[in-house]
N, C-alpha and C positions, 0 to 999 in steps of 0.2 A: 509516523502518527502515533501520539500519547492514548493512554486509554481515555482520558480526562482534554484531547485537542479541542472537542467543540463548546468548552466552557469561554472560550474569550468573547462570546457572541452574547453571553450573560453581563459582562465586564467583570469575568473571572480569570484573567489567564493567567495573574499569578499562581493560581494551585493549578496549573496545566500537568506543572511537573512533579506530581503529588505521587507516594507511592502507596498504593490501597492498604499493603499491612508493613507500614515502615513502623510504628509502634511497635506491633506484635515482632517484626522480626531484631530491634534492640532489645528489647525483653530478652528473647531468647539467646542474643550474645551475651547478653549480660549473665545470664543464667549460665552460659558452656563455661563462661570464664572463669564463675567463682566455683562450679565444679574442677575446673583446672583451665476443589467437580467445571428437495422439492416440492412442493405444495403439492396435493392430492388435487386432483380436476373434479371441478365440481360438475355433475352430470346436469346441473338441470338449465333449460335452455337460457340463452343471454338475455332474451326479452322476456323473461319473468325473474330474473333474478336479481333482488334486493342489491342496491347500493351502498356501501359501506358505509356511509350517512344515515341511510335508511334503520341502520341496526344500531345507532349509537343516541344517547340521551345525556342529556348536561345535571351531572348528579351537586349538589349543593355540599358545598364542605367549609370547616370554619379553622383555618391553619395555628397549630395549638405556638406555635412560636409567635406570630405578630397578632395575634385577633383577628384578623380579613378574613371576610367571607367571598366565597368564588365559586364559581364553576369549574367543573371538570369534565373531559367526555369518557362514561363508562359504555361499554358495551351490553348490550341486552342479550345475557346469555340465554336465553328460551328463544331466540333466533336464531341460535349457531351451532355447528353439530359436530363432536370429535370427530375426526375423521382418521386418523393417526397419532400415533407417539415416539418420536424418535427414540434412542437407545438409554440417552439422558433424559429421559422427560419430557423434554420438548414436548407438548400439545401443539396440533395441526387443527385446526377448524375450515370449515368448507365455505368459509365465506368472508373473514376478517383472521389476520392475524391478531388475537384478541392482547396478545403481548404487549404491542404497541402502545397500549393505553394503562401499560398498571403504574406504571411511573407518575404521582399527582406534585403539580408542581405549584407552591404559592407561586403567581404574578405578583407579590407585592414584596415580599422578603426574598424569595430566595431559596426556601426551604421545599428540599424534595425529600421522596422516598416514595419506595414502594407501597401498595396502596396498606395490606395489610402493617405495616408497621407504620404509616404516617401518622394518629394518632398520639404515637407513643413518647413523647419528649419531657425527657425530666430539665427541670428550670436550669442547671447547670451545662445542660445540652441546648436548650433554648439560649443562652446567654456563645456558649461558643461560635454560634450559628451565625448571630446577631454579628456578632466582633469580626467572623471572617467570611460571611458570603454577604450577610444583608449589607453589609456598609459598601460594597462595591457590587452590588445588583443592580442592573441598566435596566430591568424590570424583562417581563415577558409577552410575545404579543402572543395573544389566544387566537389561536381558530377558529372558526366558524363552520368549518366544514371533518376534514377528518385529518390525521396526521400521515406523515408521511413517512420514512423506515427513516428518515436523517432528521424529520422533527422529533420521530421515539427518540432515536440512540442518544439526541442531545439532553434530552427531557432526561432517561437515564444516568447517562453521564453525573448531572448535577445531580439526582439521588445520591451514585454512588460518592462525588465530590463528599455531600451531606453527610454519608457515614464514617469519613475520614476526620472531618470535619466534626462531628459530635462525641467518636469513639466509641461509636457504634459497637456492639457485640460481632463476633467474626462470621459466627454462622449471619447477620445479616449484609455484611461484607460481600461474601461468598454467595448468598442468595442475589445481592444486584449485580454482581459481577457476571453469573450466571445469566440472568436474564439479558445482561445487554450481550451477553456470546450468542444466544438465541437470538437476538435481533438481528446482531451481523450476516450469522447464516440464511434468516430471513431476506434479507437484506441482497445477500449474494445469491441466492434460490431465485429471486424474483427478478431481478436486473434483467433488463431484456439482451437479446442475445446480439443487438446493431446496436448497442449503447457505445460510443467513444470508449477503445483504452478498452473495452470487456476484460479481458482476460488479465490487465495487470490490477484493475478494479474489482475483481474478483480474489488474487492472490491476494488482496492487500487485506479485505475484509477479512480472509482465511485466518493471516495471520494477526488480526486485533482478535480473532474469536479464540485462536490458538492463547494468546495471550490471557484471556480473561477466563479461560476454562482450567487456567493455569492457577491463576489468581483464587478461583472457586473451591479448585480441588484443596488447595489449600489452608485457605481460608473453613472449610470444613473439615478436614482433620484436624485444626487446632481447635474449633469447634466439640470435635468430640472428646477432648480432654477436658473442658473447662463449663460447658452448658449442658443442659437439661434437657428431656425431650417432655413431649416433640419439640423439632423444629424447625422453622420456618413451615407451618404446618405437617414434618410429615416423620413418621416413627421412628426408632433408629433404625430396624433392617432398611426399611427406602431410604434410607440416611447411608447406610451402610453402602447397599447396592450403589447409590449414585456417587458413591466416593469410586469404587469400583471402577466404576465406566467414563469416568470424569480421569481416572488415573491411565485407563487405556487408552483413550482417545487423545492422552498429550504425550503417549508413549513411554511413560511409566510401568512396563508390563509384569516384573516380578509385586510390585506394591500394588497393582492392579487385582492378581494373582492370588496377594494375601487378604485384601477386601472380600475377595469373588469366597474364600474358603471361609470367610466369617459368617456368613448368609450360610452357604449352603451345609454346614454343621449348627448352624442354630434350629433350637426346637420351635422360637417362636417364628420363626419366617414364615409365610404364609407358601403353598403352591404356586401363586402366580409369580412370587419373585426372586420362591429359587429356580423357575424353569427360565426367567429374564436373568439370571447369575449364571446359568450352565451357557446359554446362549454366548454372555461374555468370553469365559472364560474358552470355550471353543475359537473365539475370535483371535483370543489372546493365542494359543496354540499354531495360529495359523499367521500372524503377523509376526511371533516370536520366532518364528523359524529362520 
């Protein structure tokens, strides 16, 4: 299974085969040559507790590539409550995985992305869009109710499609690719435990999350050669750290190692993230063994 399999349900599946930084990595042949990154149980009882319908509202958005205006379902954050953070980032909420919904997808063109950079399309990016997703877009059917972990990851998907597709900057490569590796675990966390095939349906999500955490980590180190902070909202030590643990977690552990000692000798790091770098780096000592 492709990172990009659930686009043919768009009438996309020629970019099935798309590779998320095949750009950036002929750049960089090119460049060697001519030198020579469980759900927490909600306590409160079943028969008071809000429906995941119940916490979501139809926000209005006007998609900057075709004109259409549409719907979207956001989540009403003053309903939902951290409950957790996994090692990467990961946000846990006690009520909706709120991930699910940052992916906005135009129904009429084609055009996704995540929520904070959907706005952002220069005409030459609108015109790419146009040429290779809009003209074979089979359209989208909206929900009514709420999404599903395989309505996100596909929603997703076609974001991440989008940023290959427009040439997108890496850090926001790296930022969708991230989010849909968070969907998968999501994904695999929730599956119930008498689902058909469990356990091979489980490896199999492991390994698209393996793969796209792979893709991130990446995609953000190249990131931090070439962009500015912040980014994708967040400063370079959090930038730093989650290249760190994004390097651990695909078993990269000496470049893990080198991330983890950029934090914790920086002046500007804060307390809470070189004691979330020393945490790592303990990790790393115990896997690398």
């Amino acid at each position: 299974m492709s990172l990009f399999s659930g686009l043919s349900q768009f009438g996309l599946g020629k970019l099935e085969k798309m590779d998320v930084f095949e750009e950036e990595k002929k750049e960089a042949a090119d460049a060697k040559n001519k030198k020579e990154e469980a759900p927490a149980a909600d306590t409160a009882k079943a028969d008071t507790q809000p429906k995941e319908e119940d916490i979501l509202f139809d926000k209005s958005c006007n998609c900057p590539v075709c004109g259409s205006d549409f719907h979207t379902k956001v989540v009403r954050t003053g309903r939902i409550k951290l409950v957790s953070q996994d090692t990467d980032l990961r946000p846990k909420y006690n009520l909706v995985d709120s991930l699910k919904y940052d992916a906005i997808v135009c129904p009429s063109c084609g055009y996704a992305a995540l929520s904070r950079f959907f706005k952002f399309v220069m005409p030459a990016q609108a015109k790419m869009i146009k040429e290779n997703i809009s003209a074979n877009f089979k359209g989208l059917d909206s929900s009514d109710h709420i999404y599903t972990y395989d309505d996100a990851i596909a929603r997703h998907q076609l974001a991440l499609a989008n940023t290959v597709v427009k040439r997108a900057k890496d850090s926001e490569k790296a930022y969708t690719c991230l989010k849909l590796a968070w969907l998968c675990r999501g994904k695999a966390e929730s599956l119930p435990k008498d689902t058909p095939d469990y356990a091979n349906q489980v490896k199999q999500l492991q390994k698209e999350e393996l793969e796209l955490l792979t893709n991130a980590c990446d995609g953000f180190m190249s990131a931090f050669m070439k962009e500015d902070f912040p980014m994708c909202g967040m400063d370079e030590m959090t930038t730093t750290y989650l290249v760190a643990e994004l390097a651990r977690r695909i078993g990269r552990y000496e470049e893990s190692s080198r991330w983890v000692s950029k934090v914790l000798t920086s002046r500007s790091a804060s307390d809470r993230i070189k004691d979330k770098a020393r945490d790592i780096k303990e990790m790393i000592n115990q896997q690398a063994k």
